[in-house]
DSSP file (Angstrom, degrees, kcal/mol; ACC not computed):
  #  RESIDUE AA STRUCTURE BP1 BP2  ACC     N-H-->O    O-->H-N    N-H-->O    O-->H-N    TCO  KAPPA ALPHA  PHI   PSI    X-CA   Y-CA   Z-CA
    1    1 A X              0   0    0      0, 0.0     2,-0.3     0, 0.0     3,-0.1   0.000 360.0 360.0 360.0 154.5  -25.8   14.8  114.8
    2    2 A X        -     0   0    0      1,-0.3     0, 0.0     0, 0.0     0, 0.0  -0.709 360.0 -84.7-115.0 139.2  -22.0   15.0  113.3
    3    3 A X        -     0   0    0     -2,-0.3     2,-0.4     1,-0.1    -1,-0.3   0.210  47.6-132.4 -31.9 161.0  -19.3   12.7  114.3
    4    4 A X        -     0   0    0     -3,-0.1     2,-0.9     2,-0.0    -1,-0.1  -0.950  14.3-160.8-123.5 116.2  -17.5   14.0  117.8
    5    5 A X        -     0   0    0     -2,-0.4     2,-0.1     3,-0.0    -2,-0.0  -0.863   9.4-167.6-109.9 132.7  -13.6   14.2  118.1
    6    6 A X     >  -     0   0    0     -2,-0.9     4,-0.9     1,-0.1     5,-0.0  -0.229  32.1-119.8 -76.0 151.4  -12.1   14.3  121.6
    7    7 A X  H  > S+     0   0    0      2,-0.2     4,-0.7     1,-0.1     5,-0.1   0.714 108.1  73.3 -85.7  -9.0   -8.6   15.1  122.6
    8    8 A X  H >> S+     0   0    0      1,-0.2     4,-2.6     2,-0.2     3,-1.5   0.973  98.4  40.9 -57.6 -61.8   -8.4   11.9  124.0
    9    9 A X  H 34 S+     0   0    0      1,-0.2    -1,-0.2     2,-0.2    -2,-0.2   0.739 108.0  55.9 -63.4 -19.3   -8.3   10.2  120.9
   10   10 A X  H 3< S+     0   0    0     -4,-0.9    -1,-0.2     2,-0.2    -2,-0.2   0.505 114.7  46.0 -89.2 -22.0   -6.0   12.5  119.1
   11   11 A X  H << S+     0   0    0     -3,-1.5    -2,-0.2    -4,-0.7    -1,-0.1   0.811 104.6  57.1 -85.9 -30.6   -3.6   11.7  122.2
   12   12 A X  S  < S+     0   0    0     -4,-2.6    -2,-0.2    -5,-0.1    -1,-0.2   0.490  91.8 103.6 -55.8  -4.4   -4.4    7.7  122.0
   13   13 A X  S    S-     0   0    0     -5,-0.2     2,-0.7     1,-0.1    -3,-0.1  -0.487  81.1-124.4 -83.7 156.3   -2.9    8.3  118.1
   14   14 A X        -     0   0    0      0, 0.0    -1,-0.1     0, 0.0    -2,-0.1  -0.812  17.3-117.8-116.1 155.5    0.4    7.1  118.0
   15   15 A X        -     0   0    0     -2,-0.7     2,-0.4     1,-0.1     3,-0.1  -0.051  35.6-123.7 -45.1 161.4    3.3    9.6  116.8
   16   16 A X        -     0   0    0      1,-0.2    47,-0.4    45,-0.0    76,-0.1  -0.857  32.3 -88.2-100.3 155.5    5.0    8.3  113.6
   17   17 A X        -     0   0    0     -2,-0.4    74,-0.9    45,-0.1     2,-0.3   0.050  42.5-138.5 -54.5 162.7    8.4    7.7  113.5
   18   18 A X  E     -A   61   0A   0     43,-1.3    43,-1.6    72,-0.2     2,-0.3  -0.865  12.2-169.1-111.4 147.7   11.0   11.0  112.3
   19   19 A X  E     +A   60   0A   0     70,-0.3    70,-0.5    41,-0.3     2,-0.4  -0.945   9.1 176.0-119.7 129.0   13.9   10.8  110.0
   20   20 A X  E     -A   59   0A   0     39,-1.1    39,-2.2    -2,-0.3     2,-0.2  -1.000  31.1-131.5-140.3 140.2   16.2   13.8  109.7
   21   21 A X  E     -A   58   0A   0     65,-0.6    64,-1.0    66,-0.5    65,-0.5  -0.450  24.2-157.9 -75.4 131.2   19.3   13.9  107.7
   22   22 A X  E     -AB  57  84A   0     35,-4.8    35,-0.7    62,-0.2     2,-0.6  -0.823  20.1-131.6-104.1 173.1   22.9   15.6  110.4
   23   23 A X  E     +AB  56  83A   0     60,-2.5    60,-3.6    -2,-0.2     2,-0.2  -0.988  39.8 178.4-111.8 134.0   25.9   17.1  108.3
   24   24 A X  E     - B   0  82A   0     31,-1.9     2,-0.7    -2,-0.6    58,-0.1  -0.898  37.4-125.5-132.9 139.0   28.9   15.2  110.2
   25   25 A X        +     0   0    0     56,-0.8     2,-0.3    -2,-0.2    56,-0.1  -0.975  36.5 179.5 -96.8 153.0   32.3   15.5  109.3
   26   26 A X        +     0   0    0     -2,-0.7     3,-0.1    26,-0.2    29,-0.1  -0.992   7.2 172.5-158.5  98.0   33.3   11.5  108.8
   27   27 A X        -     0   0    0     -2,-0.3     2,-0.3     1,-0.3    -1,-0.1   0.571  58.3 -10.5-127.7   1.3   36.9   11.1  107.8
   28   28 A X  S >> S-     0   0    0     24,-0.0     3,-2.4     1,-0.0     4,-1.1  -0.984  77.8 -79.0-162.8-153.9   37.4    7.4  108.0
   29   29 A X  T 34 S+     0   0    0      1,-0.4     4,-0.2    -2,-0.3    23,-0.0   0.407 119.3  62.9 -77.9   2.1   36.0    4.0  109.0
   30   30 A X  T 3> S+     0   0    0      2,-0.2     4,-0.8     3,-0.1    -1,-0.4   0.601 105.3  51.9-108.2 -30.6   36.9    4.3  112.6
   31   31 A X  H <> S+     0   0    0     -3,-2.4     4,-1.8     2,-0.2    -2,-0.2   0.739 104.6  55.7 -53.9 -60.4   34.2    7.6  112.7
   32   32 A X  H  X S+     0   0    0     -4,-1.1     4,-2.5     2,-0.2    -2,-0.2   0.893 107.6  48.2 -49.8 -41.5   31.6    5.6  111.2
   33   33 A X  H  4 S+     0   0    0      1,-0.2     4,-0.5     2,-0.2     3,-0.5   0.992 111.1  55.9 -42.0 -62.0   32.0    3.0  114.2
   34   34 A X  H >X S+     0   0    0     -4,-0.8     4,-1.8     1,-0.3     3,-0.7   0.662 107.0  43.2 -64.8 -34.2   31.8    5.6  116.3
   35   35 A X  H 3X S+     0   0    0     -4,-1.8     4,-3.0     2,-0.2    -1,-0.3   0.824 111.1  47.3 -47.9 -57.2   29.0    6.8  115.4
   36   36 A X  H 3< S+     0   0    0     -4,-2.5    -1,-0.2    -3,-0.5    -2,-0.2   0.444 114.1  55.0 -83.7  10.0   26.7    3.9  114.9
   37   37 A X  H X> S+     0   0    0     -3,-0.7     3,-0.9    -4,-0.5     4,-0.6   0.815 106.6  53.0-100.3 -65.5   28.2    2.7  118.7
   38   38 A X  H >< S+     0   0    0     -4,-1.8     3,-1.4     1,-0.2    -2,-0.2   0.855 113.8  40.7 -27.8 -57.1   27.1    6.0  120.2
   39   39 A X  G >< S+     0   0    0     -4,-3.0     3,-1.6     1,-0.3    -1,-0.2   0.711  89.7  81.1-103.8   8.1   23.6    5.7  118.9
   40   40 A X  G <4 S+     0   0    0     -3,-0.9    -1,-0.3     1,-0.2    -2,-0.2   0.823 103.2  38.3 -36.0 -43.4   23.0    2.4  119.5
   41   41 A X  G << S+     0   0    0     -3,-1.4     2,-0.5    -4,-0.6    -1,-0.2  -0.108  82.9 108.0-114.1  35.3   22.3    3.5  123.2
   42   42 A X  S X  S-     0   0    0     -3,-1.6     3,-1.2     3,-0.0    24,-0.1  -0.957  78.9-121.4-122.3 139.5   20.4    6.9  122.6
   43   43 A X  T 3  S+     0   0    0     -2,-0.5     3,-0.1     1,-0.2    -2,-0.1  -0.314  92.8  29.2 -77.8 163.0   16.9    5.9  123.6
   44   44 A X  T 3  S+     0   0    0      1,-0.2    18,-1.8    17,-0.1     2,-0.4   0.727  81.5 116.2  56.0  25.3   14.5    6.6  120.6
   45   45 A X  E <   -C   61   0A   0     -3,-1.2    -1,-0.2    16,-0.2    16,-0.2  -0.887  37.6-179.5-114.6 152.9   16.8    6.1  117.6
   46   46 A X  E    S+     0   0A   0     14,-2.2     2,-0.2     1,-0.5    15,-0.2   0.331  70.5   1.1-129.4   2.4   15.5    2.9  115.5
   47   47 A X  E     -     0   0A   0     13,-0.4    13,-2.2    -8,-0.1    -1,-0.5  -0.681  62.2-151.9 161.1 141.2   18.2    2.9  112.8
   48   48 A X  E     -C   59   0A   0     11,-0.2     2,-0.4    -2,-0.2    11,-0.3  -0.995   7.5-160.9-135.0 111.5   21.4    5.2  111.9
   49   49 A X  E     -C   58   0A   0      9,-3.0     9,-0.7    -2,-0.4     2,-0.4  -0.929   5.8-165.9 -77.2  86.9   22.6    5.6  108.4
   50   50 A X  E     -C   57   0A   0     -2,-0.4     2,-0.4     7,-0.2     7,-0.2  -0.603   3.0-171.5 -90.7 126.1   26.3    6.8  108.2
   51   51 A X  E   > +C   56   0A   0      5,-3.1     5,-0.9    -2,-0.4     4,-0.2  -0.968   6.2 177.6-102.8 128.3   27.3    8.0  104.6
   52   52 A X  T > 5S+     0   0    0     -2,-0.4     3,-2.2     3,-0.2   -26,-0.2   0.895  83.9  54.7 -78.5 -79.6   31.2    8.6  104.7
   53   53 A X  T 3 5S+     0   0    0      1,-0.2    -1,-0.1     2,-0.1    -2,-0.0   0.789 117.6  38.2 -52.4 -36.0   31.5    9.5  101.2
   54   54 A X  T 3 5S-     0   0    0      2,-0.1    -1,-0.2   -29,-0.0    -2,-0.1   0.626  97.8-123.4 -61.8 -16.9   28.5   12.7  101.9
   55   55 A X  T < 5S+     0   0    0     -3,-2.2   -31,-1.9    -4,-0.2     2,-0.3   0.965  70.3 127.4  86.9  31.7   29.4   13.6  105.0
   56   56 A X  E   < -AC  23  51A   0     -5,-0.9    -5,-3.1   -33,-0.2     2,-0.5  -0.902  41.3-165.2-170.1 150.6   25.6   12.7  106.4
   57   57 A X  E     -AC  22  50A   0    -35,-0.7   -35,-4.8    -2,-0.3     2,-0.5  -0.959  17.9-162.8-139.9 137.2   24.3   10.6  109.3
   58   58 A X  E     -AC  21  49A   0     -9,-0.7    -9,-3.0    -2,-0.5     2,-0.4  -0.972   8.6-163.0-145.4 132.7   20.5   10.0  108.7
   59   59 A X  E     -AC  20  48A   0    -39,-2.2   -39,-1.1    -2,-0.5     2,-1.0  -0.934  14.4-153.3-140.2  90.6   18.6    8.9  111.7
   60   60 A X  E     +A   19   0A   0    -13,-2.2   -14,-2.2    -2,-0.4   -13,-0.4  -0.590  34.7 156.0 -85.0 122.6   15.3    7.3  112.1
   61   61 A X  E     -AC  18  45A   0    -43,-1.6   -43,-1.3    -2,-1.0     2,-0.7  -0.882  48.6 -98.8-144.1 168.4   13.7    7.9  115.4
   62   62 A X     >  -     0   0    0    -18,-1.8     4,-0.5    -2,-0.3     3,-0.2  -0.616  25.0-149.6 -92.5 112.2   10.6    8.2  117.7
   63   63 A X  T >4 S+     0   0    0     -2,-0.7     3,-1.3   -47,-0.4    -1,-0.2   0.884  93.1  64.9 -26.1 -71.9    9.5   12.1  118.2
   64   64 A X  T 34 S+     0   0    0      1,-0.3    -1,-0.2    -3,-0.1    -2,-0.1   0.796 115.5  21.1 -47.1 -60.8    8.2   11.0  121.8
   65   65 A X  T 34 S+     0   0    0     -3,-0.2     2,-0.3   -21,-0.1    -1,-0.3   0.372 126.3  23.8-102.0  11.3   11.4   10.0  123.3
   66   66 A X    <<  +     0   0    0     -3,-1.3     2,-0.2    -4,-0.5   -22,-0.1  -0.927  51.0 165.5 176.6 145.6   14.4   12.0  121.0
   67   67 A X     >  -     0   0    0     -2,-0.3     4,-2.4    21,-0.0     3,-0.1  -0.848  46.4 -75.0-151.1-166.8   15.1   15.0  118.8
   68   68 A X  H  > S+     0   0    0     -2,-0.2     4,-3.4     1,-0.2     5,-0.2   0.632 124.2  50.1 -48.5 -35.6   17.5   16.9  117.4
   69   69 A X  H  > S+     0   0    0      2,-0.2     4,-0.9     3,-0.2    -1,-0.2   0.766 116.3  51.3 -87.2 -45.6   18.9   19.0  119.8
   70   70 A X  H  > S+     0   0    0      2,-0.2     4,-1.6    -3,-0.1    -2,-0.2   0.996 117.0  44.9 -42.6 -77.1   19.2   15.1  122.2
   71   71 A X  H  X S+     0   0    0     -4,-2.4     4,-0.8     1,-0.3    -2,-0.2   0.825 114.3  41.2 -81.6 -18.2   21.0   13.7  119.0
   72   72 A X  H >< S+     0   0    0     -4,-3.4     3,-1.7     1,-0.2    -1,-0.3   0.949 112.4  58.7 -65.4 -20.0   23.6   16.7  118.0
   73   73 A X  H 3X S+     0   0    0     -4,-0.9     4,-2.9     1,-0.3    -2,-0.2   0.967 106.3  46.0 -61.3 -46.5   24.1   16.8  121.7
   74   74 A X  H 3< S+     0   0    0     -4,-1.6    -1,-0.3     2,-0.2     2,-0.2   0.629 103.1  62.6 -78.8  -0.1   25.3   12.7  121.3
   75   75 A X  T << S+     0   0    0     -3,-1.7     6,-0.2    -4,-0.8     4,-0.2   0.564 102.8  55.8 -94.5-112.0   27.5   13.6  118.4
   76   76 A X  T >4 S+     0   0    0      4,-2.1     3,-4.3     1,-0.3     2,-0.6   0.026  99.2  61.0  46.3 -87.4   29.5   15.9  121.2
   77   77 A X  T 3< S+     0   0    0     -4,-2.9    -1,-0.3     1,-0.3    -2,-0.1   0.139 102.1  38.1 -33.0  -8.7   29.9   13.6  122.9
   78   78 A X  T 3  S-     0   0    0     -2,-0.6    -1,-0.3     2,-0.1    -2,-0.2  -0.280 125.4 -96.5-138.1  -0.8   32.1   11.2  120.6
   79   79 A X  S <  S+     0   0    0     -3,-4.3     2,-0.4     1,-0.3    -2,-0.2   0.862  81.5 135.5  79.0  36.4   33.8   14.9  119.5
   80   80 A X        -     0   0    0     -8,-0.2    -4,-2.1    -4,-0.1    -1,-0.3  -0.978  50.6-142.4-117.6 144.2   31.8   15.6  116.4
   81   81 A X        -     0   0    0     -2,-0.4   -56,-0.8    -6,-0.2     2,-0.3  -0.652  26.9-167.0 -84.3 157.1   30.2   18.7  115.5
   82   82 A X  E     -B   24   0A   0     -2,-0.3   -58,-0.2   -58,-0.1     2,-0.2  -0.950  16.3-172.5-153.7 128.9   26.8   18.2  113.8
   83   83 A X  E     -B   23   0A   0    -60,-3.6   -60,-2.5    -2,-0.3     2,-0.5  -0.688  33.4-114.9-112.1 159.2   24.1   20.4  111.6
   84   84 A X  E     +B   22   0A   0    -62,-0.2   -62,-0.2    -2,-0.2     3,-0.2  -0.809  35.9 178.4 -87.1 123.2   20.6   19.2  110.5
   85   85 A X        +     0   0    0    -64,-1.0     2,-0.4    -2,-0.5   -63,-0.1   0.779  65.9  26.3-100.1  -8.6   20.7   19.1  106.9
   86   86 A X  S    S-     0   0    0    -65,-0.5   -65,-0.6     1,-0.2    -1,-0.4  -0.767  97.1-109.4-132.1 131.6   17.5   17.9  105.8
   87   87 A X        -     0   0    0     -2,-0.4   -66,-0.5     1,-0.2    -1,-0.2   0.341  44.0 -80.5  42.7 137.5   14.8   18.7  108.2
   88   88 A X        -     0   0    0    -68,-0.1    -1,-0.2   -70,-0.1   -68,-0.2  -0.744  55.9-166.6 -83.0 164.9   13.0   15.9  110.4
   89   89 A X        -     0   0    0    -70,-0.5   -70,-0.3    -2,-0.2     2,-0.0  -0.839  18.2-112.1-166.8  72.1   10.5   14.3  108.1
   90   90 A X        -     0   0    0     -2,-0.2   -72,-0.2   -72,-0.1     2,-0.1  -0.184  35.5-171.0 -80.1 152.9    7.8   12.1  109.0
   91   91 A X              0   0    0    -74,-0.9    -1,-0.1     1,-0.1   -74,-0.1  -0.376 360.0 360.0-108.4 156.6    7.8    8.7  108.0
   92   92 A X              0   0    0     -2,-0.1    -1,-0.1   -76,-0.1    -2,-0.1   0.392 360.0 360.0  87.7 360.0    5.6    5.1  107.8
């Protein structure tokens, strides 16, 4: 007989983490704050990488609890508009 896989186990798996790259506009050091104080508190982000000099916020975070649509939504919210420029991307 050949091995068996369930959907049980395939649910048990756990997600790997996402990074996706935003284009932000960032025009000085007071925007970077803001940024990495805003997603300090958005459940499922594990680390926020503001580039100033790109323009680019890159954001590692857990698929199960956050996505994209969650985190442009938290740039709004601090009054930046924000595109995905790179794709999420899994990681680990």
């Amino acid at each position: 007989m050949g091995a068996t896989h369930t959907m049980a186990q395939d649910q048990k798996a756990p997600k790997k983490d996402e990074r996706v790259t935003f284009a932000v506009e960032i025009v000085c050091s007071s925007c970077v704050k803001n940024i990495k104080k805003q997603f300090a508190y958005e459940k499922g982000v594990k680390d926020v990488r503001v580039n100033q000099a790109k323009q680019q916020v890159t954001v590692t975070y857990n698929p199960t609890k956050t996505d994209t649509k969650r985190m442009i939504a938290a740039f709004k919210e601090i009054g930046k508009d924000a595109t995905v420029a790179t794709p999420p991307e899994v990681i680990n």
